[in-house]
N, C-alpha and C positions, 0 to 999 in steps of 0.2 A: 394402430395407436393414434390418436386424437392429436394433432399438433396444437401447441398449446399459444395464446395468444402473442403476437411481438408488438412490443409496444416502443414506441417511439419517444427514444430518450429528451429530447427535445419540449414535447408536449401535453405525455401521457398519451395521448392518440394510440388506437392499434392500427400496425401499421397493414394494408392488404398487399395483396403478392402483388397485384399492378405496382404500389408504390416501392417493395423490396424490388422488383425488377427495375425499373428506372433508377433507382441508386446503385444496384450492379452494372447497370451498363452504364451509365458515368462514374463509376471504378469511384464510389464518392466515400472519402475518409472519413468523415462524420457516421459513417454506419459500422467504420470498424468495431467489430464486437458484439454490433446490438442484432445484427443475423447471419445466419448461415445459409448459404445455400449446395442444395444437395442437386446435384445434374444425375438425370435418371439413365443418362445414355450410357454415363462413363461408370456410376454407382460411386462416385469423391463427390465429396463435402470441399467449398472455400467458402474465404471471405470476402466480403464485397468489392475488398481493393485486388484480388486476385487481377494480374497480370496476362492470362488466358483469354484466348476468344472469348467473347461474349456468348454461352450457348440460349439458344432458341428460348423463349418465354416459357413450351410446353414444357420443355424439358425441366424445367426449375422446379424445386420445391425446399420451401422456407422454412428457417428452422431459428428460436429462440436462444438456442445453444448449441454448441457443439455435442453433449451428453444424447439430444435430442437428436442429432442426425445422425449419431454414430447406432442408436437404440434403432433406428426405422434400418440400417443396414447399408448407411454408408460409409465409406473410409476416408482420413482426412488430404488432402490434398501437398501433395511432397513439393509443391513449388511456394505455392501463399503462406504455406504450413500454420493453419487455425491455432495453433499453440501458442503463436507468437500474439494473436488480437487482444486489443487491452480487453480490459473487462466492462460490460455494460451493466453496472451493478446499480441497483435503485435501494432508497432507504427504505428496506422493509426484510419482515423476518426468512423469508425465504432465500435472500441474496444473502441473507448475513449470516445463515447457516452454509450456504453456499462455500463461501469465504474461509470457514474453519473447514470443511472437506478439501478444498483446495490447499490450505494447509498441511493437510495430512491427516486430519480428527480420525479418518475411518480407516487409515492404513492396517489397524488390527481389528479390524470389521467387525469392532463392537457398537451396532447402533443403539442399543439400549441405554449406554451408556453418553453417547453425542446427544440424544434425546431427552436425558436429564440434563446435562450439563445446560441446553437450551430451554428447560422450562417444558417439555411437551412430554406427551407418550408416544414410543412408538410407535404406533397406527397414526398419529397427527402427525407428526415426522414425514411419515410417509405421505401423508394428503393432500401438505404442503408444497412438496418438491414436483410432485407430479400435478399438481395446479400450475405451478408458476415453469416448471423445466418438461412437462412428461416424462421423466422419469424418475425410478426410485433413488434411494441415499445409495444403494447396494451400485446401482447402477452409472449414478453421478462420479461415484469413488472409483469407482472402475478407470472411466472415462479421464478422468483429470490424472490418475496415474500413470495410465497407457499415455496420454499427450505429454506427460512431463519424462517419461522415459523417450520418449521420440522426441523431444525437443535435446536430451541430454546424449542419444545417439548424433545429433546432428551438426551439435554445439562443441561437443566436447570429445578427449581419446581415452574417460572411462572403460578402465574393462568390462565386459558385457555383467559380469556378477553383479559389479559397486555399481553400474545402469539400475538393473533389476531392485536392490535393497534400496539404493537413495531416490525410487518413486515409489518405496513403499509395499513394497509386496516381498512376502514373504519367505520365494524361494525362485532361484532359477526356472525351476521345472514350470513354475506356474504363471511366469511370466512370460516364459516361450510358447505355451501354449494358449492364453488369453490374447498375446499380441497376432499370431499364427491366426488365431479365430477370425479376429475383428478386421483385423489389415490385409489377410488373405500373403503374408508375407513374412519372413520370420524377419528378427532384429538384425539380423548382420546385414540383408539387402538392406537396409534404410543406411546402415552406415557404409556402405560401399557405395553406395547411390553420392553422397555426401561427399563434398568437398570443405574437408572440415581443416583449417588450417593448425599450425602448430600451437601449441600453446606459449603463453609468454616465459612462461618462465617452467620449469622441470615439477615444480612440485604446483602451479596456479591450476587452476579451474579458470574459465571463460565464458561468460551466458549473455544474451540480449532479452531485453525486457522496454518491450512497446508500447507505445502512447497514440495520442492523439493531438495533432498537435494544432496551435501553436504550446510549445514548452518557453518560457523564460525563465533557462537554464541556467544563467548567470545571475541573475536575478533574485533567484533561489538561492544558490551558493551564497552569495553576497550577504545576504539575512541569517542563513546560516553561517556560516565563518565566523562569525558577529560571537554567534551563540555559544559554538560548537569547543568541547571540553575540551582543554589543551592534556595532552596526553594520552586521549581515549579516541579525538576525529581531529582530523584535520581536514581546512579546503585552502586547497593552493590552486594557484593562477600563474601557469608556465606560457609564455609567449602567448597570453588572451585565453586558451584551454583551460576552463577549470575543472577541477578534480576534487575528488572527495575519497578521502580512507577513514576506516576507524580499526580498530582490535573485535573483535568477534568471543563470544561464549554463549555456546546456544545448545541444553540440553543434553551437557556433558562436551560436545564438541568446542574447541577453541582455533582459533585462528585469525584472519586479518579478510579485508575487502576493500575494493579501491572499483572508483563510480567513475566514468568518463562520459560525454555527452555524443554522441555520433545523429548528428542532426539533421543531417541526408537523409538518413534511415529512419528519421522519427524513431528512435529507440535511445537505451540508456545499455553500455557496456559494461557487466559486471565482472573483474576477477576478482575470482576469491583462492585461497590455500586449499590445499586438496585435502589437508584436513577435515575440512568442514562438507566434505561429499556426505558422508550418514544424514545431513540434517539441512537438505539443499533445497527439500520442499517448503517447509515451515521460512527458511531464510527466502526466499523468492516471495514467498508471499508478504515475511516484513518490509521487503526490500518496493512492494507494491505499498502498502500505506505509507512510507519513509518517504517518499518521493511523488506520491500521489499522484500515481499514474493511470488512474483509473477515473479520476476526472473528467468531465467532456469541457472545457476551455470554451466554447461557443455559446453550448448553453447558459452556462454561465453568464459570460459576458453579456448572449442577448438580455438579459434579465438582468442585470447590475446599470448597462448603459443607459436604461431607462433615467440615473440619477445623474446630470449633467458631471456633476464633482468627479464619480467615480469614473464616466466614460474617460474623461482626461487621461487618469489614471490609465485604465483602460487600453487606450491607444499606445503612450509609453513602452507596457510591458504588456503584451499581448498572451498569453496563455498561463498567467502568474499565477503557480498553484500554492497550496499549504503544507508546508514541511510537515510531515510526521515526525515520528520517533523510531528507530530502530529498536527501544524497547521502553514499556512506557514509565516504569517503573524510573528511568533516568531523566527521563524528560520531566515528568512530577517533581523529581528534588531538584532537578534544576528551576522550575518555578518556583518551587520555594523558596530557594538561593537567590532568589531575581526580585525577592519583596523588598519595595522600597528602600533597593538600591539600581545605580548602573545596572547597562547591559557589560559592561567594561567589567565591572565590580562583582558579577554574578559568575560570569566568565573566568574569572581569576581565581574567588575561591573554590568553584568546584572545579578548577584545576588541582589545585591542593588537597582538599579529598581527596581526588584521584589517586594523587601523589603519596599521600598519608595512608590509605585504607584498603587500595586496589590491588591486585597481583600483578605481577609485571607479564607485559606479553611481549611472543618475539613474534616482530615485523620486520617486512623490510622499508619500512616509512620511520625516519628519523623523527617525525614529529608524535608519532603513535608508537607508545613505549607502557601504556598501562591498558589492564582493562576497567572499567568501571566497577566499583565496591556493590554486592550485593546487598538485596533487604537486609535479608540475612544478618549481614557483618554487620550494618550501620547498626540494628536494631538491638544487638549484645553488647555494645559500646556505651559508657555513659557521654552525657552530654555533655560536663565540663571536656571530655575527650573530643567530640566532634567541634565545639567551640573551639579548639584549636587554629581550626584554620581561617580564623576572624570573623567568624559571627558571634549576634548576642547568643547569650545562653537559652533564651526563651526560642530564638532558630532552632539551638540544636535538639533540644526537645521535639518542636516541629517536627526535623526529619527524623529522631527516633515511634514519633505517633506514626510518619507516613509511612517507614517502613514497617512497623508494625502492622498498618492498613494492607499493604502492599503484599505482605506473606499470607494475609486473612482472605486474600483473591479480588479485595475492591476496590483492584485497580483491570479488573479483568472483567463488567460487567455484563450480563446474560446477552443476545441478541435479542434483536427488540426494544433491550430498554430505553425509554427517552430520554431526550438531553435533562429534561427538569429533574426528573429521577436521580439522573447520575450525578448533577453537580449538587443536590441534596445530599447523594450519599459522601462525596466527596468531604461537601464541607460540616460533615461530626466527625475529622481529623480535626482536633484542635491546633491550631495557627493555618489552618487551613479557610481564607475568604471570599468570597464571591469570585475577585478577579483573578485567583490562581485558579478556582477552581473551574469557570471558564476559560480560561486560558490549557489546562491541564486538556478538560473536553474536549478544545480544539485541535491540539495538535499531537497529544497521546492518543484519544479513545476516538479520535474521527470524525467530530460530530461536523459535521459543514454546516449549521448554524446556530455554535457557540460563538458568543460575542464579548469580548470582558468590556462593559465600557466604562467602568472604572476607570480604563487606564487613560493618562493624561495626554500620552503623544494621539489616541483616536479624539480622545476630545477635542485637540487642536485641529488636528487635521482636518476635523468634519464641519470646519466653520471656513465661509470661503474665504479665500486668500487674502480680499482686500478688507476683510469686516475686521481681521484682530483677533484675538480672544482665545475665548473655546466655551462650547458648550458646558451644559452641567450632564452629568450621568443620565437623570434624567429625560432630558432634553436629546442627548445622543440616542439613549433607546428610542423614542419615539421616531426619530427620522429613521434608523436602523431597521424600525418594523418591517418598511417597505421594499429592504434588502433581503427578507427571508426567502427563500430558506438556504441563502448560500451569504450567511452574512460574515463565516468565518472568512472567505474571501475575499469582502467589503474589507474586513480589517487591515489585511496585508496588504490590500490598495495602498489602504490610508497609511499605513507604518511607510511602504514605500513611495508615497507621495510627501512625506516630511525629509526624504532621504534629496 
């Protein structure tokens, strides 16, 4: 099988095996994710930051993906363990199918149906993955179940059954025997191998979820906490440690999760309720856009520091990424709740929502006591009913249009589509305008350069310090051009350069 090009997130360039080798051998973090390498001596696959002797040049052979090394016939490496590399995702339609298989899209090995949801046929589907990954969807799905079950032997004291179902496969028998195939080992060696410590608490789950760093962890929190729905998240700051929880309902499963930063490890600490095992794949992957770990922080920066203003910025808070959503559908009415009032003011009432419309969930976090109200519910409600909790009445309309939007699926746009696209569709939500619906793009749907510049506090900020003012919208797009295509991250500069 044809290895298929690696391209070097940095520049587009493909990168050649001379230059994949000199970043294995300086162990260089900046390539976490973006290759694999497979040693023909020993037949494992690592990542570049692997820990291991460096083997010989000859022996190496480079790989795009983990899917890709494990297809040519090798196994993944029990010490670097490739499960753990962030993701080296680029914006185009083949990572972003990618994304939904790591999800889970294929766990009931309907490709037919993953291939309409994204707009293609079948046989494109296929032409796709195997251009950009050499391998097929059958094959990708494989692979990302088998790593998220060996990452769940290694992490966690799942019984081997709830291992098996929560990566997605459909039966003991078939997961003993695909893991047997590929790994040359059944699952219980991996977990005897494993020194997996207790878990926190009788009924938590435990996972780690890796970056690239630098991370500005507090940073983040700090913006979020700002945001974050009283009732539904909380972020607290215990002796300098910030932490993040919120209530959990995800595809019939409910429960709770609590974020902790381990910064040594370049990674992010998740426990969650062991409720939420059935549906751990789908939740790891929200839990990668919430948090945006999938970032490269360098590249970035290289290209932002070009603009004197930002580098400032820049240096401050070194790996400053954009908060996601844990689901987008919340984040959207929270922009709308954010029109043309406080962040203070937006914050409060869709506390009360919460309060008024949500189920109540059990946590052990005193400040997380609801779950968020779905489309659904808001959308059956009349609007003198949602004005309740102190908006105009032409709001509560708003959020009965957005959840109406929301249950119609256009808040879940195809892969592929462009940002213009999306905030068009966005905005034939009536009370729905430019700077939500940019805003929405940015920090729901991903787009890393949506820009609202609408908003007053980027106008300020992007006039320098000693001039006064602020630009016009106008005037902000124009110098913003030059920030593309990470201009959602310009923003957050600038939000945290007024702070």
């Amino acid at each position: 099988m044809e290895t298929p090009d690696i391209i070097d997130s940095r520049n587009g360039e493909i990168l050649s095996a001379a230059s994949c080798y000199r970043a294995l051998a300086a162990k260089d973090v900046r390539f976490d994710g973006v290759f694999f390498t497979g040693v023909r001596t020993t037949g494992i696959y690592c990542r570049p930051v692997c820990g291991v002797k460096t083997p010989r040049a000859s022996s190496c052979v480079f790989f795009n993906s983990a899917a890709a090394a494990e297809a040519a016939g090798f196994r993944p490496c029990l010490r670097c363990r490739p499960e753990l590399a962030p993701y080296a995702l680029q914006q185009n339609l083949a990572h972003a199918v990618w994304q939904r298989i790591a999800a889970g899209a294929l766990n009931d090995g309907d490709t037919e149906r993953l291939a309409d949801e994204v707009g293609l046929s079948s046989r494109q589907l296929r032409r796709v993955l195997l251009q950009h990954f050499g391998v097929t969807p059958v094959e990708l799905a494989q692979t990302q179940r088998l790593l998220f079950a060996k990452k769940l032997l290694q992490e966690t004291h799942l019984p081997m059954s709830d291992v098996a179902y929560a990566a997605g496969f459909g039966s003991i028998r078939r997961f003993n025997a695909l893991f047997q195939s590929r790994y040359g080992m059944a699952p219980t060696a991996i977990r005897r191998a494993t020194e997996t410590s207790a878990p926190t608490a009788p009924d938590a789950l435990t996972l780690r979820l890796a970056y690239r760093p630098p991370f500005a962890w507090d940073a983040m929190m700090q913006y979020v906490g700002r945001r974050a729905t009283p009732g539904v998240e909380a972020c607290v700051c215990n002796d300098g440690r910030w932490e993040y929880a919120r209530s959990i309902r995800l595809d019939g499963a409910v429960g709770w999760m609590r974020v902790v930063h381990l910064a040594q490890r370049n990674q992010l600490e998740l426990s969650l309720s062991a409720s939420l095992a059935p549906v751990l794949m789908p939740l790891v992957a929200r839990m990668h856009r919430q948090f945006d770990l999938d970032a490269n922080p360098d590249v970035i920066a290289l290209h932002l520091s070009a603009d004197p203003l930002l580098a400032v910025q820049i240096a401050r808070t070194p790996g400053l990424r954009v908060p996601g959503a844990f689901d987008t559908f919340e984040l959207a009415l929270r922009a709308v709740l954010g029109q043309q009032v406080s962040v203070a003011g937006a914050t409060t009432v869709c506390g009360r929502l919460a309060r008024l419309f949500g189920d109540e969930a059990d946590t052990p976090f005193a400040g997380v006591t609801h779950h968020f109200p779905s489309a659904e519910r808001l959308a059956a409600l009349a609007a003198t009913e949602i004005a309740a909790i102190g908006v105009p009445i032409s709001r509560a309309e708003t959020v009965r249009n957005l959840a109406a939007f929301a249950m119609q699926g256009g808040l879940q746009p195809r892969p592929g589509t462009r940002l213009q696209e999306a905030i068009a569709q966005l905005k034939t939500v009536r009370g729905v305008g430019e700077w939500t619906a940019q805003y929405i793009a940015m920090r729901a749907l991903r787009f890393p350069d949506a820009f609202p510049a609408g908003d007053l506090g980027l106008q300020k900020a992007a006039v320098e310090s000693e001039q006064g003012g602020r630009l016009t919208e106008r005037q902000l797009n124009a110098r913003a051009a030059h920030w593309s295509p990470w201009r959602s991250y310009a923003a957050l500069l600038l939000w945290h350069s007024l702070a």
